[in-house]
C-alpha positions as CSV (number, residue, x, y, z in Angstrom):
1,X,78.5,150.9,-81.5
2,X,77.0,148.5,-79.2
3,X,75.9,150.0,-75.8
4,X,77.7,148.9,-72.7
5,X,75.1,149.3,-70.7
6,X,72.4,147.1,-73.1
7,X,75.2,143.9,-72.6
8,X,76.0,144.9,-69.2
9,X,72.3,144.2,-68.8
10,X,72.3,141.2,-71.1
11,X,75.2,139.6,-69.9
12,X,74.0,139.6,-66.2
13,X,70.4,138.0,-67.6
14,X,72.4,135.3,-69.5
15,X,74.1,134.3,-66.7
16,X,71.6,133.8,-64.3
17,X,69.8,131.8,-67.4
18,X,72.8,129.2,-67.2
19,X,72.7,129.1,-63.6
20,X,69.0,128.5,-63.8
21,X,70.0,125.9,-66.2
22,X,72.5,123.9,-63.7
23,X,75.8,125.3,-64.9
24,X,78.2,125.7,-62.0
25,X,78.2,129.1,-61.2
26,X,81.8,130.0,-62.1
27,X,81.6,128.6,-65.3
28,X,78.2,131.0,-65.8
29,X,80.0,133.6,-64.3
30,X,83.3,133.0,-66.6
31,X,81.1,132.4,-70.2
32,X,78.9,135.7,-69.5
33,X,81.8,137.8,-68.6
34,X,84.2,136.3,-71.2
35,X,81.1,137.0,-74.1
36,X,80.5,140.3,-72.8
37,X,84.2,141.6,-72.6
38,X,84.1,140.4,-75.8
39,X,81.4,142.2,-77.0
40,X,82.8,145.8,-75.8
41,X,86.8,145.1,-76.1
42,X,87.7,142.8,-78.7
43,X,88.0,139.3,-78.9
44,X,91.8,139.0,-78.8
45,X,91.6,141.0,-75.2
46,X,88.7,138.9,-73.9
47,X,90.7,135.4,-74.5
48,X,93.7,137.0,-72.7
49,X,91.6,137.7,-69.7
50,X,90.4,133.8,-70.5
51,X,93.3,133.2,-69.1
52,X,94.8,135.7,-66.9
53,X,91.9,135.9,-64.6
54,X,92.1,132.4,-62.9
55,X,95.6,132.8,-63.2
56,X,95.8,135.6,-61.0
57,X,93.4,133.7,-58.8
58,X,95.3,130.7,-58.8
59,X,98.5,132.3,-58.1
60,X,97.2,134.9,-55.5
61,X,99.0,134.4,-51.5
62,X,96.0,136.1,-50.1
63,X,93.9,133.1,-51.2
64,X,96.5,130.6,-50.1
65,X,95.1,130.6,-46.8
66,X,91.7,128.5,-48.1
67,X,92.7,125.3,-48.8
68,X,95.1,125.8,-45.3
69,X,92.5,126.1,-43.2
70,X,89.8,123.9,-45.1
71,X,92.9,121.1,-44.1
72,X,92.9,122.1,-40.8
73,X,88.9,121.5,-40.2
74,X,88.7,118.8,-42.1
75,X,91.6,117.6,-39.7
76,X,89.7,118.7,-36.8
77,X,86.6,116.8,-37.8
78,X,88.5,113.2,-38.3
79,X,90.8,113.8,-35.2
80,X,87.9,114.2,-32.8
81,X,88.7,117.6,-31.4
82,X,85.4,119.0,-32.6
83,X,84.0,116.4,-29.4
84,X,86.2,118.2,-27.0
85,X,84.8,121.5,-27.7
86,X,81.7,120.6,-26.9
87,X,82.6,118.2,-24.0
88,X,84.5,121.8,-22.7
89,X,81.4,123.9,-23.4
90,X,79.2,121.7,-21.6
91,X,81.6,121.1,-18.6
92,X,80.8,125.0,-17.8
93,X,77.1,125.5,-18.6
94,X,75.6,122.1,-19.2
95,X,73.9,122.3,-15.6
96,X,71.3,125.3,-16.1
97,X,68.3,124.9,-17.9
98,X,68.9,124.9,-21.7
99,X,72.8,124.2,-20.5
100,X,73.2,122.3,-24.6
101,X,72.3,124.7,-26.3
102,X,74.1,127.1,-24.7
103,X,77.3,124.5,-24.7
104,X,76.3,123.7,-28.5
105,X,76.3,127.7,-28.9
106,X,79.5,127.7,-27.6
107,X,80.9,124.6,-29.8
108,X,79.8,126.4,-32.6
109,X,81.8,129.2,-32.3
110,X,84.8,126.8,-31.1
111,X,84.6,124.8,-33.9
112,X,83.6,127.9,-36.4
113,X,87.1,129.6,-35.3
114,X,88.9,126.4,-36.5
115,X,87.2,125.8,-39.5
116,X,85.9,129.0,-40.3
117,X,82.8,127.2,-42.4
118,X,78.8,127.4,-41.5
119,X,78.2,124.5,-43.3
120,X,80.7,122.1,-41.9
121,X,80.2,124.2,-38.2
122,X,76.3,123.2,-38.4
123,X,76.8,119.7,-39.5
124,X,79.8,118.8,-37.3
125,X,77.5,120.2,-34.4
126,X,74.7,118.1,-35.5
127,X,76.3,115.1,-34.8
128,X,77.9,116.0,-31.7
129,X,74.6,117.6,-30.1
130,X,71.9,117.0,-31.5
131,X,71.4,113.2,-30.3
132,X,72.7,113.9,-27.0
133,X,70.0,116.7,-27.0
134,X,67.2,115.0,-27.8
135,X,68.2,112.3,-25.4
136,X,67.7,114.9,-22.5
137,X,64.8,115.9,-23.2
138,X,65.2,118.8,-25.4
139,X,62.7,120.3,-28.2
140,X,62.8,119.7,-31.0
141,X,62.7,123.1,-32.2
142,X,65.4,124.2,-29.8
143,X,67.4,121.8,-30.5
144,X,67.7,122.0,-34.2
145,X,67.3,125.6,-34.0
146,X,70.4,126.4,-31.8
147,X,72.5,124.4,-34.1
148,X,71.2,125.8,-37.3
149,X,71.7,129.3,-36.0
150,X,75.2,128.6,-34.0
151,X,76.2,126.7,-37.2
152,X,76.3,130.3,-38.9
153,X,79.0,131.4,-36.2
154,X,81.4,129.7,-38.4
155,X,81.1,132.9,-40.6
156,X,81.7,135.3,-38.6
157,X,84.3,134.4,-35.8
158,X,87.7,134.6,-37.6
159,X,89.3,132.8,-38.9
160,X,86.6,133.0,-41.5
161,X,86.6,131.9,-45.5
162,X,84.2,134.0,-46.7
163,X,85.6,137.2,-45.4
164,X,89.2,135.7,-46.9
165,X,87.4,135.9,-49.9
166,X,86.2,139.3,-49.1
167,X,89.6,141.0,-48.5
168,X,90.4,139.5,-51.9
169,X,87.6,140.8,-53.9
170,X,87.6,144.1,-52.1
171,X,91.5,144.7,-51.3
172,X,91.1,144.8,-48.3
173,X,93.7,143.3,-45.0
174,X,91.9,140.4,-44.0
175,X,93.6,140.8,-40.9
176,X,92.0,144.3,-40.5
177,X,88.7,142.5,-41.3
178,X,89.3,139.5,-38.6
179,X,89.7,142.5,-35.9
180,X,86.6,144.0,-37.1
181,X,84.6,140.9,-36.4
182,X,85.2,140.3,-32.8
183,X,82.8,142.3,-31.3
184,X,80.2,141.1,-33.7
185,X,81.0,138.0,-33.3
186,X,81.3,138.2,-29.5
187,X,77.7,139.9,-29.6
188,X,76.4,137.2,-31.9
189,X,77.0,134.6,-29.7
190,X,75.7,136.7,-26.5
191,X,72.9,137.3,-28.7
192,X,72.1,133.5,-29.4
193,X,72.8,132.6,-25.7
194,X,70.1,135.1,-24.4
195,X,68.1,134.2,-26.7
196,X,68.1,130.5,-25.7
197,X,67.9,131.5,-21.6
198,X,64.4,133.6,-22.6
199,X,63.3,130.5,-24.3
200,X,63.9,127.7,-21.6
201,X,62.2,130.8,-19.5
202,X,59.0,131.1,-21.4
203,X,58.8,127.1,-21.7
204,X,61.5,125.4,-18.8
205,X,60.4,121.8,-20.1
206,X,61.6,122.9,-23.8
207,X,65.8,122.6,-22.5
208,X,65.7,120.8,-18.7
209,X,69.1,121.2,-17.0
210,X,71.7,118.6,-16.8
211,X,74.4,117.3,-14.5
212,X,76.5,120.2,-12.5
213,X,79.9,119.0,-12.9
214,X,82.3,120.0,-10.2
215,X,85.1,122.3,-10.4
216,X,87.6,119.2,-10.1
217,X,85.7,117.3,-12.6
218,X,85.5,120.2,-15.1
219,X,89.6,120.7,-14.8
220,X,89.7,117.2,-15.7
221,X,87.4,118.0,-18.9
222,X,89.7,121.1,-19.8
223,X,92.6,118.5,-19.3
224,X,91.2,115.9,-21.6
225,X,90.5,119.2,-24.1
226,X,94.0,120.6,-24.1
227,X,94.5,120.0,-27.6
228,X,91.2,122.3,-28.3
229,X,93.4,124.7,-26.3
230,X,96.5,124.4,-28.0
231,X,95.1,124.8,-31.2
232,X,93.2,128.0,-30.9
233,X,95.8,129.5,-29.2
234,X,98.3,128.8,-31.8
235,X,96.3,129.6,-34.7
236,X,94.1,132.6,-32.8
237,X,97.3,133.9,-30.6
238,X,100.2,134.1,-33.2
239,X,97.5,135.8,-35.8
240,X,96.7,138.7,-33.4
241,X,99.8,139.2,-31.6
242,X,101.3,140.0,-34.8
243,X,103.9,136.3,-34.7
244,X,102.6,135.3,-38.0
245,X,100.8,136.2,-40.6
246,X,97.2,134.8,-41.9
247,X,99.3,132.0,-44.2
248,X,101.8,131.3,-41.4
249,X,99.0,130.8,-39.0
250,X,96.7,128.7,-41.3
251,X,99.9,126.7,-42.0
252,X,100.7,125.9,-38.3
253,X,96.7,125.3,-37.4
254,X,96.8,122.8,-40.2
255,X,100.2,120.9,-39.1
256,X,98.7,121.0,-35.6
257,X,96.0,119.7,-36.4
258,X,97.4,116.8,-38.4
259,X,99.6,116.2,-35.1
260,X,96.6,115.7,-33.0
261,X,95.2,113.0,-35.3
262,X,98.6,111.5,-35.9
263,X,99.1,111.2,-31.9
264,X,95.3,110.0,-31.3
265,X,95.9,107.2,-33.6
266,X,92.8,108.1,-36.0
267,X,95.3,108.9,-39.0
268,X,95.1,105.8,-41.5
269,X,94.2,105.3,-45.4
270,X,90.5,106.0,-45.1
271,X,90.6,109.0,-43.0
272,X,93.6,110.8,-45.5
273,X,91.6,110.1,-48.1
274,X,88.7,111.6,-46.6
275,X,90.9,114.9,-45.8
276,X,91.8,115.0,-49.2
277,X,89.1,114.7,-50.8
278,X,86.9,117.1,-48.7
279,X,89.5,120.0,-49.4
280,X,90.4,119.6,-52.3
281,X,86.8,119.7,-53.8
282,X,86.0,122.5,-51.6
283,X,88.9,124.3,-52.8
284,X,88.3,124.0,-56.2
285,X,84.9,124.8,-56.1
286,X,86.0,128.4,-54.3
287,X,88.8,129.1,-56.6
288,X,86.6,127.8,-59.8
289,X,83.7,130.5,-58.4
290,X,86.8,132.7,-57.5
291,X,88.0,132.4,-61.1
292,X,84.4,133.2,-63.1
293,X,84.0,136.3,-60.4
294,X,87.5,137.6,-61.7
295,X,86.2,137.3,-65.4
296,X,82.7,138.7,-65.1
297,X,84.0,141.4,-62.4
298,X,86.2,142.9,-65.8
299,X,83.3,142.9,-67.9
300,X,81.2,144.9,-65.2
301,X,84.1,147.3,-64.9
302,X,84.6,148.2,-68.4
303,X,80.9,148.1,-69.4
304,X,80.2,151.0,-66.4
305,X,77.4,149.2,-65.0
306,X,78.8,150.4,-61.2
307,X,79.2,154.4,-61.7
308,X,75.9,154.7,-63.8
309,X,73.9,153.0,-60.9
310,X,76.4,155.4,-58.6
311,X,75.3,158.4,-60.6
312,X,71.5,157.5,-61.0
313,X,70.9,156.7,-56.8
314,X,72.7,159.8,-56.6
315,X,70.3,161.5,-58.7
316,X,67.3,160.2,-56.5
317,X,69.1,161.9,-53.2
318,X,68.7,159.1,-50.9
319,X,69.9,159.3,-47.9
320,X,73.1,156.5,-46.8
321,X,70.8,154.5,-44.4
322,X,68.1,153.8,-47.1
323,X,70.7,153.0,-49.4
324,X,71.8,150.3,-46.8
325,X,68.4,149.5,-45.5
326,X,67.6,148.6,-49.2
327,X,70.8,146.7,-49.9
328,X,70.0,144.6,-46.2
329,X,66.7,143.2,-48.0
330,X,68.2,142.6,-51.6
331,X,71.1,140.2,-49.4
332,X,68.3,138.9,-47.4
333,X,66.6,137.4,-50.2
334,X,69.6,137.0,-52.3
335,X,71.2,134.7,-49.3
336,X,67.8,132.7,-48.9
337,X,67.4,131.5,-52.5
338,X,71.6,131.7,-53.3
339,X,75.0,130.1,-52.8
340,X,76.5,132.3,-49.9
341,X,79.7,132.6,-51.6
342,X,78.1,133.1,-54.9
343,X,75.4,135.8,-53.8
344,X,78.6,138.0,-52.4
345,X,81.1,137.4,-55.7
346,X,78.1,138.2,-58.4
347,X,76.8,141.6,-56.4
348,X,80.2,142.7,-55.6
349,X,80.8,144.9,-58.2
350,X,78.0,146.5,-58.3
351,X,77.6,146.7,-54.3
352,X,80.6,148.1,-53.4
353,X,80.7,150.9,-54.7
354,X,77.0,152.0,-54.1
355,X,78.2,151.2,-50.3
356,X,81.4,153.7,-50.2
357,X,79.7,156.2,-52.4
358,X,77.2,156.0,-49.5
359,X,80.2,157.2,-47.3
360,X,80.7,153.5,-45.7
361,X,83.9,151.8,-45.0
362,X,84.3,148.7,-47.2
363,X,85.8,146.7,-43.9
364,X,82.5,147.9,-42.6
365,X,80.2,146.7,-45.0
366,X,82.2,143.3,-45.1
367,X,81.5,142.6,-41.5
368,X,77.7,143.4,-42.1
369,X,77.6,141.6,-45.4
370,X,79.1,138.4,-43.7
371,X,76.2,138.7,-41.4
372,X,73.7,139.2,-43.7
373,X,75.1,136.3,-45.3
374,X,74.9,134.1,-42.1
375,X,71.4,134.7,-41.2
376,X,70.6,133.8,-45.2
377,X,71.9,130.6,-44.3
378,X,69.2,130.1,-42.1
379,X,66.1,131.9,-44.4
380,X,63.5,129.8,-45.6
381,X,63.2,128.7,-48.7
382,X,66.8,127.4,-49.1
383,X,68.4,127.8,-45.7
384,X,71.5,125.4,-46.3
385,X,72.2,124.9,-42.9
386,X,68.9,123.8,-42.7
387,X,69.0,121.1,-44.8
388,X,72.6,119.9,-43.8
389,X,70.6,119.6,-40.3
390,X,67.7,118.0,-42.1
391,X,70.5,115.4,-43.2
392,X,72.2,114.7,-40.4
393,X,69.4,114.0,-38.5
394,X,68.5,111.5,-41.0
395,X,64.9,113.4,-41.4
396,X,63.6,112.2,-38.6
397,X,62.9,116.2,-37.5
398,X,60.5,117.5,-39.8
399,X,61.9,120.9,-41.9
400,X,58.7,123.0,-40.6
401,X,59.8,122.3,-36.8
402,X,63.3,123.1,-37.8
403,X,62.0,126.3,-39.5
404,X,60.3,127.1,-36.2
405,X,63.5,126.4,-34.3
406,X,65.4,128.8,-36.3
407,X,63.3,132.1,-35.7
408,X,63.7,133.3,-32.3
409,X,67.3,133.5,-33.6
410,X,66.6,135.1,-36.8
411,X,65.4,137.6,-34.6
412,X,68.2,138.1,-32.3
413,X,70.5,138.2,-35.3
414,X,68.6,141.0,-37.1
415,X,68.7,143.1,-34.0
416,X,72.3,142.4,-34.1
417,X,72.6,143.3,-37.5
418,X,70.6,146.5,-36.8
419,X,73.1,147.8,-34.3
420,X,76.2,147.4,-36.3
421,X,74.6,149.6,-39.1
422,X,73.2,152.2,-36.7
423,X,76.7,151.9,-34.8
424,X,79.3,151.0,-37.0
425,X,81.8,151.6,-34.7
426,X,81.1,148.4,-32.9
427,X,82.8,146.8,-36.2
428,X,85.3,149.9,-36.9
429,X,86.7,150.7,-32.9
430,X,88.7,147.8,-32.0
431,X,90.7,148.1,-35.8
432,X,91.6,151.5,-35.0
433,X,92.4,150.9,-31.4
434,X,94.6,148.2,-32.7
435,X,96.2,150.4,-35.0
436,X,95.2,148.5,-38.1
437,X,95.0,150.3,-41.3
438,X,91.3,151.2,-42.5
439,X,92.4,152.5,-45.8
């Protein structure tokens, strides 16, 4: 008899040799769990789950939401609204010192609550602030470092892709998991606004202060911005008070936001076919990674991989908060080097269950893992925020500077992350209050 745990250990190792070797990482994921459920099952079984894996992925409603919402930022991206955020943000705190980057804090987590993507959050906001930034007079570092960091808002402030996929992989009620992220994410963003005003502090030439608007002027911004308005409201309100669900409300944020750039005229060939495209490859690339993490998640559950690593940290006595210290580190690294998505669909099943033997809750540990997740999106040597900033500012802002940007906020983020897993009620309060379930 062949021992599970021998291919459970081969399997793994062959499929990071074909990512190494430039396959797509749901194929690697799909060929290493299809071989390996062969190996222990049968054949005959494992070409069965060939097929009912992406099947069931394909077919799933709680994924449904994706390509909805990936519509409704690409949407927001060609109709101009991603402008008025930041126009609105800047209209209230564009006048103290470091005023952009706090506005471009606050556009960031606009535009990541109606996109719900760090990559497209962080270049959108690169465009949008980062000239008008280093017009004014702004650093460098500052400047690319307040977009890089706010760009990773767009995981965390619902609604968000990557905890959809979450729920999914961990049944869990993504609306239970939205809930738990807004104090996070309302801390996150405190976080990176504090961190900015100690900054233009310690060096006031590094974010000079702009125009103060008045308050006639800044209700004629929020007039120009009602669409911004109207669409998180519609989305953001009918989710949470319980008028639609998390399909419903992806499906009227999309229609609303193909109204907006019906009625601002920017709706012709070019700009559909720049929709399309956009989510449609980023949908299939999520439900092809989806897919292979379906396949290769079987073949870690019937080779026992997760309750023999279960029963040997038990064996070792540690307490919970090492267990979780530990796992912080492993993600740190993982995130700096991996595919976000990716990183979270390869470790889940072995994570998961290490977490809620540990005596976690797995809405929890989604909510820390999202952060974890976020802050490897700006951790050298990868850092794909970074480099979609490196892009958009056409290299003319060396990576090193950007780097440099990027750590006070690394800091405030790890603090942040720090307190939710010494106080895990700051993720787990406002669910129960609510009266979501926390099964």
């Amino acid at each position: 008899m062949i021992d599970p745990l021998l291919v459970a250990s081969l399997g793994i190792s062959g499929m990071f040799a074909l990512i190494a070797l430039h396959i797509p990482i749901g194929i690697a994921m799909a060929i290493a769990g299809f071989v390996g459920f062969g190996l222990l099952v049968g054949w005959n079984p494992a070409i069965s789950l060939l097929a009912s894996g992406p099947v069931a992925v394909i077919s799933s409603l709680d994924l449904a939401v994706i390509p909805l919402f990936l519509l409704m930022g690409s949407f927001v991206g060609v109709s101009g609204l991603s402008s008025d955020i930041y126009r609105l943000a800047y209209a209230l705190v564009g006048h103290r010192r470091g005023g952009l980057a706090l506005a471009t804090i606050g556009g960031c987590a606009g535009f990541g609550a109606v996109c719900g993507s760090s990559i497209a959050t962080a270049a959108t906001m690169g465009r949008v602030a980062l000239p008008e930034m280093l017009r004014r007079g702004y650093s460098a570092e500052l400047a690319t470092g307040s977009i890089a960091a706010g760009g990773t808002l767009g995981m965390l402030i619902p609604p968000s892709l990557v905890m959809v996929v979450y729920a999914f992989l961990a049944e869990q009620f993504v609306i239970t998991l939205f809930v738990a992220a807004l104090i996070p994410g309302l801390v996150a963003v405190a976080g990176h606004m504090i961190t900015v005003g100690i900054l233009v502090r310690l060096n006031p030439t590094s974010g000079p202060s702009g125009k103060r608007l008045s308050w006639a002027e800044r209700l004629t911004v929020l007039k120009e911005s009602w669409g911004v308005v109207v669409l998180l409201a519609g989305v953001i309100g009918s989710l949470y008070g319980g008028i639609f669900t998390v399909n419903e409300a992806a499906s009227l944020g999309a229609a609303l936001a193909f109204a907006f750039t019906v009625g601002r005229g920017k709706l012709n060939w070019q700009s559909l076919w720049q929709v399309t495209r956009e989510t449609a490859s980023n949908t299939a690339m999520m439900y092809l990674i989806l897919a292979g993490a379906s396949i290769f998640s079987s073949f870690v559950a019937v080779s026992r991989m997760p309750e023999i690593l279960v029963s040997q940290l038990k064996d070792f006595s540690l307490p919970p908060l090492t267990v979780i210290l530990a796992l912080m580190v492993i993600f740190l690294i993982l995130g700096s080097i991996f595919d976000t998505l990716a990183g979270m669909v390869i470790t889940m099943p072995f994570v998961l269950p290490l977490v809620t033997d540990a005596g976690y809750h797995p809405v929890w540990w989604g909510i820390v893992l999202v952060m974890l997740i976020e802050v490897g999106m700006i951790t050298p040597p990868i850092g794909m925020n970074v480099f979609v900033l490196y892009g958009v500012a056409d290299r003319k802002v060396p990576l090193p500077t950007i780097f440099k940007g990027i750590l006070p906020f690394f800091c405030a983020d790890m603090t942040r992350i720090l307190l939710v897993v010494l106080f895990p009620a700051l993720a787990l309060w406002l669910p129960r209050v609510a009266g979501y379930s926390l099964k």
